[in-house]
DONU-680217 format. One record per residue (C-alpha): x, y, z; residue in one letter; chain; residue number from 1. Coordinates in nm, 2 decimals. Example, Ala and Ser with C-alpha at 12.3 -4.5 7.8 and 13.67 -1.06 7.14 Angstrom:
% residues 2
   east  north     up residuo cadena num
   1.23  -0.45   0.78       A      A   1
   1.37  -0.11   0.71       S      A   2
***
This chain:
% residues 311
   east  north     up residuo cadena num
  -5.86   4.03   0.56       X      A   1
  -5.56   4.10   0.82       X      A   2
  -5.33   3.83   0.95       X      A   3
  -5.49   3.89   1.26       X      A   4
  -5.84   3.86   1.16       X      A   5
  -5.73   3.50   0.94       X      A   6
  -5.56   3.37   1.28       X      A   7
  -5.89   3.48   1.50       X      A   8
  -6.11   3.31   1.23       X      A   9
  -5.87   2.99   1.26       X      A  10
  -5.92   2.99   1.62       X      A  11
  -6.30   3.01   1.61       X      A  12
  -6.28   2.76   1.36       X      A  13
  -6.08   2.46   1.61       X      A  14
  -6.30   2.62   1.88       X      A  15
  -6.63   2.55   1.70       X      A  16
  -6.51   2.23   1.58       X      A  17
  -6.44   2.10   1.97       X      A  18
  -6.74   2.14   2.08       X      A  19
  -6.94   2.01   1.75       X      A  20
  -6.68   1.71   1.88       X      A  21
  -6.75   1.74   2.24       X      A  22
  -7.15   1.73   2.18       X      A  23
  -7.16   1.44   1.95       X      A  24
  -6.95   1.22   2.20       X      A  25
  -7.23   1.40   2.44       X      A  26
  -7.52   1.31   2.22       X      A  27
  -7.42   0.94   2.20       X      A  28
  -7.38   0.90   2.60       X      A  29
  -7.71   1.03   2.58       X      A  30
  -7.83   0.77   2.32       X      A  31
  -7.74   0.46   2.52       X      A  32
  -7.87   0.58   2.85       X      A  33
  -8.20   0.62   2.73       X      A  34
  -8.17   0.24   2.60       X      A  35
  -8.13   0.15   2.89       X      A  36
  -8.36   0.34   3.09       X      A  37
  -8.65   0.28   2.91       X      A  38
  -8.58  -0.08   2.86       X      A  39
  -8.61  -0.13   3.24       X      A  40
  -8.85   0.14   3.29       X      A  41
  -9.08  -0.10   3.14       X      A  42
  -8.99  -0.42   3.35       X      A  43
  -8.98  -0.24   3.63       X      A  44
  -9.34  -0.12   3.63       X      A  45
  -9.49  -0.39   3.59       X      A  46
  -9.31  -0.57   3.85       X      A  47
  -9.44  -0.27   4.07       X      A  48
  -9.76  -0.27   4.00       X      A  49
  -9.82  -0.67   4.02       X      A  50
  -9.62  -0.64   4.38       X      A  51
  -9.83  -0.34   4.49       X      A  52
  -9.52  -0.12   4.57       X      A  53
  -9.56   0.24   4.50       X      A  54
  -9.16   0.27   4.57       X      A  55
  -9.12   0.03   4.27       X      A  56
  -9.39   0.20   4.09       X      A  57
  -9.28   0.52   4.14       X      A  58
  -8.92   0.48   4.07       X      A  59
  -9.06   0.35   3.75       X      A  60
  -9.27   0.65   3.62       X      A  61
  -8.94   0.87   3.76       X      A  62
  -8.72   0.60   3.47       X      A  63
  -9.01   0.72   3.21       X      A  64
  -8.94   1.03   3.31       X      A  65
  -8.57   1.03   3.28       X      A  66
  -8.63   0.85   2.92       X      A  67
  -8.78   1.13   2.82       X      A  68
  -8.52   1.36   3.01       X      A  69
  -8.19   1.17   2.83       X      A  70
  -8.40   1.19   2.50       X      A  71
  -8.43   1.56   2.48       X      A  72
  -8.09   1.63   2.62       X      A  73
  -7.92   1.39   2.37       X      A  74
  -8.18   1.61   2.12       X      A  75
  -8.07   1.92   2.24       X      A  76
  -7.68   1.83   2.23       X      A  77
  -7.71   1.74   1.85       X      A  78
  -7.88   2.10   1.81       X      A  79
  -7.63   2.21   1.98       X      A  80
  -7.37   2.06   1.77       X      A  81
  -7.50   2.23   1.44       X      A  82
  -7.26   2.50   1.29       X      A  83
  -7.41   2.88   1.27       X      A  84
  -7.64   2.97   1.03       X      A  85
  -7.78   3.29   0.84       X      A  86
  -8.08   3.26   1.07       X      A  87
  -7.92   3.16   1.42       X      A  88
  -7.55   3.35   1.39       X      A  89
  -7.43   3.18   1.76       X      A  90
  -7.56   2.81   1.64       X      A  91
  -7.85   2.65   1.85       X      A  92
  -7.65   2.60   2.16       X      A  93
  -7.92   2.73   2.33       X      A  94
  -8.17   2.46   2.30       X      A  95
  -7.94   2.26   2.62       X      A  96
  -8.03   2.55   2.84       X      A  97
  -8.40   2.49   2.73       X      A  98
  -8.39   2.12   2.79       X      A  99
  -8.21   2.15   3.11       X      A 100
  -8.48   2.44   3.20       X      A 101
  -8.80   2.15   3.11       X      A 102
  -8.58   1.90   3.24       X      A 103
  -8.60   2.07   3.62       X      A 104
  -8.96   2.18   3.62       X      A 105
  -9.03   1.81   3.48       X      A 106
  -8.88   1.68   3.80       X      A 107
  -9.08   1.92   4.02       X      A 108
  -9.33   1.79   3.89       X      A 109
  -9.25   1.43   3.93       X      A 110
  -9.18   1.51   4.31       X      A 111
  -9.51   1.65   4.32       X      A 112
  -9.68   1.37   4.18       X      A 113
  -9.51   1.09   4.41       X      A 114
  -9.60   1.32   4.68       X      A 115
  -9.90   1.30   4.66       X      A 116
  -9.94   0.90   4.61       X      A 117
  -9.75   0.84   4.91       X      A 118
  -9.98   1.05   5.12       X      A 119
 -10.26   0.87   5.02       X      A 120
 -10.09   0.57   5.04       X      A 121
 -10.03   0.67   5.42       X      A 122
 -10.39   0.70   5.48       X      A 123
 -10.49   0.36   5.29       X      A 124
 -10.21   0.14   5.34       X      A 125
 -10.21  -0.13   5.08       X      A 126
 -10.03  -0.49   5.09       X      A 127
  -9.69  -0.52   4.90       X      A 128
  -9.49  -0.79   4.80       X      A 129
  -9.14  -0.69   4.95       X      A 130
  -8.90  -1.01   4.75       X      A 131
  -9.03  -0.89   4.46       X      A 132
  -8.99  -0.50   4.54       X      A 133
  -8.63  -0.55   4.62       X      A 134
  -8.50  -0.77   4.36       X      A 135
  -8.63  -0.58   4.11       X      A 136
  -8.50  -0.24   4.31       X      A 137
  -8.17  -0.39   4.25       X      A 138
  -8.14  -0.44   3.93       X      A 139
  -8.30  -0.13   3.84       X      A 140
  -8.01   0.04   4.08       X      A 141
  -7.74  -0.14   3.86       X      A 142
  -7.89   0.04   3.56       X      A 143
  -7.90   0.32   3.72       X      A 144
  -7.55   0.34   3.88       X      A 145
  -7.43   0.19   3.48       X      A 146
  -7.65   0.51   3.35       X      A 147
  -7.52   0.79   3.54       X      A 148
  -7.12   0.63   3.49       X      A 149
  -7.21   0.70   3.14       X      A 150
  -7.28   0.99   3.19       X      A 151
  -7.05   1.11   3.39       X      A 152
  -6.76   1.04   3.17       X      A 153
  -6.87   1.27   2.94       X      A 154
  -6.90   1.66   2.89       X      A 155
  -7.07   1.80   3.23       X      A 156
  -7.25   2.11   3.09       X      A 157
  -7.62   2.25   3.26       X      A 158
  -7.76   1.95   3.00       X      A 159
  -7.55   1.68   3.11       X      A 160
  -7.64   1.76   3.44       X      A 161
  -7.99   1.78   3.44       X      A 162
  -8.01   1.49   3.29       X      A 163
  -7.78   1.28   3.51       X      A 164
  -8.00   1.48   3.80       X      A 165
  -8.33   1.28   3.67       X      A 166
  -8.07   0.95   3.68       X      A 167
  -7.92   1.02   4.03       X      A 168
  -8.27   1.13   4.12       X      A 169
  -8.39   0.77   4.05       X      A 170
  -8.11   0.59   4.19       X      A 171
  -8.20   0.67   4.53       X      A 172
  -8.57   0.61   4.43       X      A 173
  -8.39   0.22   4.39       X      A 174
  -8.22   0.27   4.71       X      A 175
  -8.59   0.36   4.86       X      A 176
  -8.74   0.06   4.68       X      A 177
  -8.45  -0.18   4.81       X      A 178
  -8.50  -0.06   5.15       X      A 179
  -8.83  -0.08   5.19       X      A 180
  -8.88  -0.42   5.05       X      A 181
  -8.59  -0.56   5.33       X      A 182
  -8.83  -0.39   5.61       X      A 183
  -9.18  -0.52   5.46       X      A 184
  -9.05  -0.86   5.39       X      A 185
  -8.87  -0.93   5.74       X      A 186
  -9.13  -0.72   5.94       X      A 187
  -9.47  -0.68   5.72       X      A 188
  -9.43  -0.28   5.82       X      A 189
  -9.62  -0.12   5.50       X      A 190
  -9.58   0.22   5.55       X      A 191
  -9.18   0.21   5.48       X      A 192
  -9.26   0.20   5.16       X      A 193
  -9.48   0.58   5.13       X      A 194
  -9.23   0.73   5.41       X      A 195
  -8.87   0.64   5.20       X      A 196
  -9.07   0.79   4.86       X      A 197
  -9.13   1.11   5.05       X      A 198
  -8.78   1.14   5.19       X      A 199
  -8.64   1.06   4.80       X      A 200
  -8.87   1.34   4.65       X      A 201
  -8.75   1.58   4.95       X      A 202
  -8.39   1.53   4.87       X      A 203
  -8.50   1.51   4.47       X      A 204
  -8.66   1.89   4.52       X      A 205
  -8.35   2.08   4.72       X      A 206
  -8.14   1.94   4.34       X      A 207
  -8.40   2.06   4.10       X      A 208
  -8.47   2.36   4.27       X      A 209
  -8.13   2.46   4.21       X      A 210
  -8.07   2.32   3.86       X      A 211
  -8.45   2.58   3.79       X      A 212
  -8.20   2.84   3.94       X      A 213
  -7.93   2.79   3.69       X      A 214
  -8.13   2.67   3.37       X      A 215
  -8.35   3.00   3.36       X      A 216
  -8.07   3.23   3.46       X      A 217
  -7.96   3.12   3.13       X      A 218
  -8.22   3.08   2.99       X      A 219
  -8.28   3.47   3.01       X      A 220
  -7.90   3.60   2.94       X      A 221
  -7.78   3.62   3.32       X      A 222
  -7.46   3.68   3.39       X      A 223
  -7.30   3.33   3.45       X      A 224
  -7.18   3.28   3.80       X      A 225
  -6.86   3.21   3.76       X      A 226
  -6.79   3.57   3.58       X      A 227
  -6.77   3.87   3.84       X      A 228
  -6.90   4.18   3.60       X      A 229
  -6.72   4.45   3.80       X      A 230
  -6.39   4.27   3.79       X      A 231
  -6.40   4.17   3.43       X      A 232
  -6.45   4.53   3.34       X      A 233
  -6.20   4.69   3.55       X      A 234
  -5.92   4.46   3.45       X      A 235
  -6.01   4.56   3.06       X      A 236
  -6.04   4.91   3.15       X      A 237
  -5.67   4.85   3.33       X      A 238
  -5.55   4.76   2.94       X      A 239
  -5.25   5.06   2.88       X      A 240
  -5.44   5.25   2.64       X      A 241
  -5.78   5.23   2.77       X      A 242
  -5.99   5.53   2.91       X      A 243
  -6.26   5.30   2.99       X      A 244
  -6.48   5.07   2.95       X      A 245
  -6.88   5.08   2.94       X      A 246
  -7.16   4.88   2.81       X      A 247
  -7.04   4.57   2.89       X      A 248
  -7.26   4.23   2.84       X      A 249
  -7.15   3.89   2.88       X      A 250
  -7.40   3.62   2.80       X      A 251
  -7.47   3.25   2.76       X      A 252
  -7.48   3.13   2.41       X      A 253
  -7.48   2.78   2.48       X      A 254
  -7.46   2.54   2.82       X      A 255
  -7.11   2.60   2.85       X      A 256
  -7.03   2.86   2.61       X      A 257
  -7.03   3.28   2.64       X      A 258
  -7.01   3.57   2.50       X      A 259
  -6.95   3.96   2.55       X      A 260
  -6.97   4.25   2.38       X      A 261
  -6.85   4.64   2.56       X      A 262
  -6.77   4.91   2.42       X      A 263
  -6.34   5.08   2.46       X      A 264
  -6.30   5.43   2.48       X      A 265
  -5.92   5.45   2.38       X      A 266
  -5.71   5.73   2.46       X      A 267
  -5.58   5.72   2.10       X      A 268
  -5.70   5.50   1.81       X      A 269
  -5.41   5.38   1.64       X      A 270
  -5.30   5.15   1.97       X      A 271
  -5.62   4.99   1.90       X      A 272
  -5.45   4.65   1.75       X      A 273
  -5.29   4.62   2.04       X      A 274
  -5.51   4.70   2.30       X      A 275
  -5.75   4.41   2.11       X      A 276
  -5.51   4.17   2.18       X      A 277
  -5.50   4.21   2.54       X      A 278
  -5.86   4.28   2.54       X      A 279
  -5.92   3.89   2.37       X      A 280
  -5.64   3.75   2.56       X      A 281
  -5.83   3.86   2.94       X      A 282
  -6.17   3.77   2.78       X      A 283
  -6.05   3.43   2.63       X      A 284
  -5.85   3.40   3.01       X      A 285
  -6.22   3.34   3.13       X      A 286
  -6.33   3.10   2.89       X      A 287
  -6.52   3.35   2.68       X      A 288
  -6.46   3.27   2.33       X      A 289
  -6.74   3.50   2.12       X      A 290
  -6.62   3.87   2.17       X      A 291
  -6.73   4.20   2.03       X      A 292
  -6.53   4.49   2.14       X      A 293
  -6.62   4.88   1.98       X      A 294
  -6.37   5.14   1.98       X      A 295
  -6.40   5.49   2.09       X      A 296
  -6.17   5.76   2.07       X      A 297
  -6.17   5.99   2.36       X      A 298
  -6.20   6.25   2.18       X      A 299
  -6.50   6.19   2.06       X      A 300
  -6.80   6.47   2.14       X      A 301
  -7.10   6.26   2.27       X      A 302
  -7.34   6.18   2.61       X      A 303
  -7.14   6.06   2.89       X      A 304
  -7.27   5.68   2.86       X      A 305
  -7.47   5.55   3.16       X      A 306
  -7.30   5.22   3.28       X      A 307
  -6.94   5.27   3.24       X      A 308
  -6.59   5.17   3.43       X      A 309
  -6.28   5.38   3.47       X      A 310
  -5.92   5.29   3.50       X      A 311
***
């Protein structure tokens, strides 16, 4: 082994051990949110039910539902946290764009559902008690607000964020609930209550629409958006040295992390040490931290390959 290849490996090393850092800070953040969300998840449905309110009941079932949601993003983070193995080379840092994937077709679902309640609630209007909807809306807005500060603080990969989505997501459901239980209490007016869950699940669907974008982009190797393709290949294939550049891939192996691969068609093979450096050094420039490169020589008889980039 080269010096070069002992002070790459020492890299990788610190890199892999900041994030196995990064996700277990992450995975405990995750732990204590879904304490307390499922603690008053529980309190707070029964209050709803015994007042009538399907703003209380709802933003109850949408707690469950981010229960669940914090429990398999804290599961996914300590997945994600595992070191590489003979079987999964990269790690398993792709189980957080999985969860974050189920996490945004959960909420559609969940939009869906309280959807439909509040339209039938619209055409049977049912009595509700609005003291109890709104002090129990507050404190379930505290919880909330306490959840997502939690959160927050932490690591804010495509996990974190679909998770603190489902929180966010149910915070306004306690604004809702608050709201509606100040109008039915001071002026009896029932159908608040259906009318504020239907604007909450219309603002809840624009977010998970766009956290579905995102997690299956992913989820099925897209390019991340943050990377433009073209330019990332013709700044490697402007490297002195470098004929150019084709077969180039860059890939999510994790919420946050990437990697690429291309192949270098070099105009003579013996630069190639250096030409890697500044190869790494652009790529690592971009946050890209797992990186194959393959050198060619130009001289080299073979097909002219089908996706490549000049200098």
């Amino acid at each position: 082994m080269t010096t070069t290849d002992m002070a790459r490996d020492d890299h990788v090393a610190e890199h892999d051990h900041d994030h196995a850092h990064q996700h277990s800070a992450t995975g405990r953040a995750l732990g204590i949110a879904l304490i307390l969300t499922l603690g008053f998840s529980a309190v707070e449905l029964i209050a709803g039910w015994r007042a009538g309110s399907l703003a209380l009941i709802a933003d109850a079932g949408h707690m469950v539902t981010d229960g669940a949601s914090l429990g398999l993003s804290a599961l996914a983070a300590w997945l994600a946290s595992l070191p590489p193995s003979r079987r999964h080379t990269y790690g398993l840092g792709k189980s957080e764009l999985l969860a974050a994937l189920i996490n945004a077709v959960s909420m559609l679902v969940v939009v869906f559902l309280i959807g439909w309640e509040a339209w039938q609630r619209l055409q049977s209007p049912a009595l509700i008690d609005g003291a109890t909807v709104g002090v129990v809306a507050v404190i379930g807005l505290v919880i909330n607000l306490l959840v997502a500060w939690i959160l927050s603080r932490g690591e804010q990969n495509l996990n974190v964020r679909a998770a603190l989505l489902h929180v966010m997501g149910d915070a306004l459901g306690s604004v809702a609930a608050i709201v509606a239980g100040g109008v039915i209490y001071f002026t009896g007016w029932t159908p608040i209550d259906p009318l504020l869950s239907l604007l909450i699940g219309g603002l809840i669907l624009s977010s998970s629409v766009r956290l579905l974008k995102e997690a299956l982009h992913g989820t099925l190797d897209g390019v991340p958006p943050r990377i433009d393709l073209g330019a990332l290949g013709r700044r490697l294939a402007g490297v002195p040295g470098v004929q150019e550049v084709h077969d180039l891939h860059v890939w999510p192996i994790g919420a946050e992390r990437l990697a690429l691969s291309a192949h270098v068609r070099l105009e003579d093979l013996a630069s190639w040490p250096q030409i890697l450096h500044a190869l790494s050094e652009i790529a690592e420039h971009l946050g890209i931290e797992h990186v194959t490169f393959q050198p060619e020589s130009i001289r080299r008889i073979q097909a002219e390959p089908v996706n490549f980039i000049r200098r």
